[in-house]
C-alpha positions as CSV (number, residue, x, y, z in Angstrom):
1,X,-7.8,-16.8,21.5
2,X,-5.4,-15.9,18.6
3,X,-5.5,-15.3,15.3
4,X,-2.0,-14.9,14.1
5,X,-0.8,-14.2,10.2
6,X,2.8,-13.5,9.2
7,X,3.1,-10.5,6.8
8,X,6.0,-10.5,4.0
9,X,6.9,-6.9,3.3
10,X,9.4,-6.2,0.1
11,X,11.2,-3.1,0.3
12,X,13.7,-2.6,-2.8
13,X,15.1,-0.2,-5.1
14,X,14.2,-0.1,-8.9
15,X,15.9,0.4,-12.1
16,X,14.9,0.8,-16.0
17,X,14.8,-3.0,-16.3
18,X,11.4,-4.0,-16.0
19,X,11.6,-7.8,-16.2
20,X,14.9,-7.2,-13.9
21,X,12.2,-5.0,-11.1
22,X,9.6,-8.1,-11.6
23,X,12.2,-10.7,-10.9
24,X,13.8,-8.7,-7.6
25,X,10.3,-8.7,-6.6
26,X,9.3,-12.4,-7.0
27,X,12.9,-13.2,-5.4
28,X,11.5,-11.1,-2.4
29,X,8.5,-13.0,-2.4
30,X,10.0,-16.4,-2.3
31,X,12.5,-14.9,0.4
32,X,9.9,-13.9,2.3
33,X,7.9,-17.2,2.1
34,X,10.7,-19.0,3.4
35,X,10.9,-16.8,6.4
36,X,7.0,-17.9,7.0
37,X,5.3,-15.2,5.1
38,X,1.2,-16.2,4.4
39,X,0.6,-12.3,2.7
40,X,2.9,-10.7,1.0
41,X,2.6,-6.7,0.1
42,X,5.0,-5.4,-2.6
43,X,5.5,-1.6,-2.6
44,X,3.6,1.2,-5.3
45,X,4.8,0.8,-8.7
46,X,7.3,-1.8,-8.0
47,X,7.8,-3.3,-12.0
48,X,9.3,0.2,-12.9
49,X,11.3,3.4,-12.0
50,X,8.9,6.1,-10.6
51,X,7.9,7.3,-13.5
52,X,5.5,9.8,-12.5
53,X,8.6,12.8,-11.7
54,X,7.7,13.6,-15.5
55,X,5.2,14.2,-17.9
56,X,6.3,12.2,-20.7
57,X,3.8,10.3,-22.8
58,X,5.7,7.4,-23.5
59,X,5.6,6.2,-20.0
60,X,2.0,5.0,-20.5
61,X,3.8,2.1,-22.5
62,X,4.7,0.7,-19.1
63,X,0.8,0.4,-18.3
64,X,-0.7,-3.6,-19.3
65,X,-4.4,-5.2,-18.4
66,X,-5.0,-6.5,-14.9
67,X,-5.4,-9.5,-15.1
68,X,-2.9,-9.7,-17.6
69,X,0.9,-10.5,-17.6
70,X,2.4,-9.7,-14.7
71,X,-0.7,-10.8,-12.7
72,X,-0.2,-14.2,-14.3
73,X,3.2,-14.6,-13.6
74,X,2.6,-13.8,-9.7
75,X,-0.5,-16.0,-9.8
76,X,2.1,-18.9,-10.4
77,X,4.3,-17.9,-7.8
78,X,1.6,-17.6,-5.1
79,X,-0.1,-21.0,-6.1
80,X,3.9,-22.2,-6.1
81,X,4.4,-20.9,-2.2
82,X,1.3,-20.7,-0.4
83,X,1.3,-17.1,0.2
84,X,-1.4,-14.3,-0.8
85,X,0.2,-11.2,-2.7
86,X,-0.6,-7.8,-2.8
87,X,0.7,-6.4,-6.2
88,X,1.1,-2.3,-7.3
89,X,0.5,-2.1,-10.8
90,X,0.3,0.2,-13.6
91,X,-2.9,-0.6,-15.1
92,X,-4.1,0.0,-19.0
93,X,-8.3,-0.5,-19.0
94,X,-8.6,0.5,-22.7
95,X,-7.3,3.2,-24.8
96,X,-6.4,6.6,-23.0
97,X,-7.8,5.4,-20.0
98,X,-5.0,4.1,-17.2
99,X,-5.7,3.5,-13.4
100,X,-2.9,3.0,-10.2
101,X,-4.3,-0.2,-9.4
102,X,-3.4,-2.7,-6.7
103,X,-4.2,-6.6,-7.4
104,X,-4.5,-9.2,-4.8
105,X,-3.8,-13.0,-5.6
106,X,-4.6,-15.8,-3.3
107,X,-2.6,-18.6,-1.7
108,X,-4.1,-20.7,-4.3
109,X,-3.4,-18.5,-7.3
110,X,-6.8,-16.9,-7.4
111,X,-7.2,-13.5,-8.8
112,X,-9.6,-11.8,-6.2
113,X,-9.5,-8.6,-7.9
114,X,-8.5,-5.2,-8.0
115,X,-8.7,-1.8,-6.5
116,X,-7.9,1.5,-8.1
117,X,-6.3,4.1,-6.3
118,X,-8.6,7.1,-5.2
119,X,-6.6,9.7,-4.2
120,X,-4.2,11.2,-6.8
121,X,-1.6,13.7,-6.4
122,X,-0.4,16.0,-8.3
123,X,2.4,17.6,-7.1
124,X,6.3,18.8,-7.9
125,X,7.7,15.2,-8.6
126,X,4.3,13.4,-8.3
127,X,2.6,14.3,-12.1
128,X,-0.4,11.4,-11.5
129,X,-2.9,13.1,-12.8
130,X,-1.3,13.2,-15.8
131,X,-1.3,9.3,-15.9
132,X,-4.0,7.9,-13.7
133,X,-8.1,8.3,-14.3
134,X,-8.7,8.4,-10.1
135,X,-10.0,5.4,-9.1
136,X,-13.9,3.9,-9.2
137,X,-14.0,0.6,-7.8
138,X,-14.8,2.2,-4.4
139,X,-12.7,1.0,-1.6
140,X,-12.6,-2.8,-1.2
141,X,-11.6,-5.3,1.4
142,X,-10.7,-9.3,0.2
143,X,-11.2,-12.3,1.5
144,X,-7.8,-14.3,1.3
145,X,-7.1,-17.5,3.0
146,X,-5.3,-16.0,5.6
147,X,-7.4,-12.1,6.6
148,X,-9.9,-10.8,5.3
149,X,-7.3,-7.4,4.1
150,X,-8.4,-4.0,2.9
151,X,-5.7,-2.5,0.3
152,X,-5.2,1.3,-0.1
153,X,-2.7,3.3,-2.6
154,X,0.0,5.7,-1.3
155,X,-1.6,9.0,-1.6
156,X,-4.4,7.6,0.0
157,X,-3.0,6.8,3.0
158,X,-3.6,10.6,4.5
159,X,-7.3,10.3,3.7
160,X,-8.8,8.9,7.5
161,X,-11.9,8.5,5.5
162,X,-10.2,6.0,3.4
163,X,-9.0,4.0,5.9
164,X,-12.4,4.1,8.0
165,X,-14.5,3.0,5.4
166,X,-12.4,0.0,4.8
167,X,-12.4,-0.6,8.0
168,X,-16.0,-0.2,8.4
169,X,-16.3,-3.2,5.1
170,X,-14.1,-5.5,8.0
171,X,-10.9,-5.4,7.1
172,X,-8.6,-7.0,9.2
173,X,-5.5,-5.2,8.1
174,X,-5.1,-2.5,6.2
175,X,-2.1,-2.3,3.5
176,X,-0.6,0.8,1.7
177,X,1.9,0.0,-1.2
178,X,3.9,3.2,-1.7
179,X,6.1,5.5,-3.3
180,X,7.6,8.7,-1.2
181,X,10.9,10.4,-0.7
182,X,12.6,13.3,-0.2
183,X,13.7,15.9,-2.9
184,X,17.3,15.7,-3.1
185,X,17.2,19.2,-3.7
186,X,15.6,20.4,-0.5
187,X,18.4,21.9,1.7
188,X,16.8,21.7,5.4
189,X,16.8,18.2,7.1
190,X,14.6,19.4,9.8
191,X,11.8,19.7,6.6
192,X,12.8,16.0,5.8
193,X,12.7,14.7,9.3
194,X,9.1,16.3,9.5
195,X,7.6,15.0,6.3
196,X,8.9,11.4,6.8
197,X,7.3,11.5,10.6
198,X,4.1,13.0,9.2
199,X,4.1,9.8,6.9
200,X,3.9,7.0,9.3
201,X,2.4,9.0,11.8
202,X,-0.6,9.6,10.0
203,X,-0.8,5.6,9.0
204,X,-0.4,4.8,12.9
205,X,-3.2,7.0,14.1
206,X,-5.7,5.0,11.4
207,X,-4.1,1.5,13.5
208,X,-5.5,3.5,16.4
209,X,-8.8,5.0,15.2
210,X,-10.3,1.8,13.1
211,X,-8.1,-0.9,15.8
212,X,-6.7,-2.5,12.8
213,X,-2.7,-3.5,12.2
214,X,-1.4,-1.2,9.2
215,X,1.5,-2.1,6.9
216,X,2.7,0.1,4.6
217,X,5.4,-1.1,2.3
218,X,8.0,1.9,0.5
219,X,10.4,1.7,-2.0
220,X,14.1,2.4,-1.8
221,X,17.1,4.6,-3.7
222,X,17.4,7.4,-5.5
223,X,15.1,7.9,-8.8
224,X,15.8,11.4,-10.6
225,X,15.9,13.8,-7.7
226,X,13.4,12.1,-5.8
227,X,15.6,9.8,-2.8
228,X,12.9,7.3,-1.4
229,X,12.7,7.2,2.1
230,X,12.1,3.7,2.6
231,X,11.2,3.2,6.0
232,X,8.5,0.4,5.7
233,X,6.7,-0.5,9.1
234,X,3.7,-2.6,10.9
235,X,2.0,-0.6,13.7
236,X,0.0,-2.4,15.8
237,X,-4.2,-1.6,16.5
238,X,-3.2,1.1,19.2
239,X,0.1,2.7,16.9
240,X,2.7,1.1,17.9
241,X,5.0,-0.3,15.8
242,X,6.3,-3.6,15.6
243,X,8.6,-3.7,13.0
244,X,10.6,-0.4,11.2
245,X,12.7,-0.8,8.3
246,X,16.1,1.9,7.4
247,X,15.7,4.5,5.1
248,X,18.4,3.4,2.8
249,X,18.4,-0.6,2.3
250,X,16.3,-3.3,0.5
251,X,14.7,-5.5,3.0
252,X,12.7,-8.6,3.0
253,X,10.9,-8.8,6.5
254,X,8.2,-11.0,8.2
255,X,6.3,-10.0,10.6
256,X,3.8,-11.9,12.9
257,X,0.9,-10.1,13.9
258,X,-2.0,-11.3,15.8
259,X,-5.5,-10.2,14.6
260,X,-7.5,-11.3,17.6
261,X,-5.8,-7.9,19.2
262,X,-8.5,-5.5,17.6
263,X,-10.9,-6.9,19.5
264,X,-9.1,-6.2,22.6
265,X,-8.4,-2.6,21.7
266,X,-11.6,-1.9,19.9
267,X,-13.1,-3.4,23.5
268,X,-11.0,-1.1,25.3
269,X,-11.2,1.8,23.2
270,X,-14.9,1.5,21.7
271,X,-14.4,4.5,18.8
272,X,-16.6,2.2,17.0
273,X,-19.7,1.9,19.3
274,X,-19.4,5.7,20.4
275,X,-19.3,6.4,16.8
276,X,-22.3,9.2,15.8
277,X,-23.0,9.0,12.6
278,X,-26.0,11.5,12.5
279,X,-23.8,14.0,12.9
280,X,-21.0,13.2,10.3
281,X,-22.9,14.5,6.8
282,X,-21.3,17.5,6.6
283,X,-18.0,15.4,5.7
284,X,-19.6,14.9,2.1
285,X,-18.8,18.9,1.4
286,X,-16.0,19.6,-0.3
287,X,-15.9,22.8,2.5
288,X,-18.3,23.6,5.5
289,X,-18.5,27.9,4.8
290,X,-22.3,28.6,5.1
């Protein structure tokens, strides 16, 4: 038994020109249809420039409603192709209140909903907080017509407990739109070679631990002094990866996966069944000291 799906991941660079970012984007998608794409993952943020570098207020005019326009325009184009998309957006909810928020259309054009990124940094080059209220939808898994998918945010993607509890709702694969580079100031290339491996290594060992495929879909070029490291990939349920993309091009891959696998590997490698979760409370403490 099989149950194979071809993933469409879109890995470009962005400029100023928002309608110019949207249009690259839905030219990836149909690319990507026409290589046999059925879901197709866009990276974090993908309408604009990675804005979050700085704390400048009139960034937030970047933010719109989800639904709203951009969500209708890629509605048309998944209705148009076939294909399920997996869209990063900067989302206004109402006045002074703005989310990271990832939308997911069906093949049909369907708005199945939204989730909200939980994890938010705030770091040298990563001023979230400053922008995004941190998620409360709770993670959430969608049916499509293709997988049922579970869709995490960047940041998120070094949480295990994110990726298990979608897991744990029966997602089938689990996608991470993202935004990460290197600082072009940083003078050691060993620190660069260790941060970028610490990435995908992290997102391959919750392949292994939940016996999912995971795709996680990066931007490309240099934004401010931020250079993103691109490097898009699918692991498989046990790590391994199936497809890698460079550090410094736009790509538009598919990649055929087969989803029957995580029964083999969960089968094989039963974390799931030898799972004890009377002993896992202490996780909900912030730190175990006393």
């Amino acid at each position: 038994m099989t149950k194979n799906v071809n993933i469409g991941l879109v890995q470009m660079a962005c400029t100023d020109d928002v309608e110019a970012n949207l249009q690259k984007a839905i030219d990836g998608i149909r690319e990507a249809a026409q290589k046999g794409a059925q879901i197709v993952c866009l990276q974090e943020l993908f309408r604009s420039l990675y804005f979050c570098d700085v704390e400048d207020h009139h960034n937030f005019s970047l933010a719109e409603p989800i639904p709203g326009p951009t969500t209708d325009r890629l509605s048309d184009v998944a209705r148009e192709l076939g294909v399920v998309i997996i869209a990063s957006l900067f989302e206004k909810r109402a006045q002074g209140l703005y989310h990271n928020t990832t939308a997911v259309l069906d093949a049909d054009g369907t708005y199945l909903g939204k989730y909200r990124k939980m994890h938010i940094p705030d770091d040298p080059g990563y001023y979230e907080k400053f922008y995004f209220t941190p998620g409360d939808t709770g993670y959430r898994v969608f049916d499509t017509k293709f997988a049922r998918i579970g869709v995490l945010i960047c940041w998120d993607q070094w949480y295990p407990e994110a990726a298990r509890i979608t897991a744990l709702m029966g997602a089938e694969i689990l996608f991470y739109p993202t935004a990460i580079g290197w600082d072009t100031q940083e003078p050691d290339p060993k620190q660069n070679e260790e941060q970028y491996n610490a990435w995908q290594t992290i997102q391959r060992s919750h392949a292994i631990a939940n016996g999912v495929h995971v795709v996680a879909v990066n931007r490309v070029g240099q934004e401010a002094e931020q250079q993103f490291w691109g490097g898009s990939f699918v692991s498989n349920p046990f790590g391994s990866l199936l497809y890698l993309a460079p550090h410094d091009q736009e790509v538009v891959h598919v990649q055929a996966v087969d989803l029957a696998l995580s029964d083999k590997y969960r089968t094989t490698w039963p974390y799931f069944r030898d799972r004890r979760i009377d002993s896992y409370q202490p996780i909900t403490k912030r730190y175990i000291d006393e």
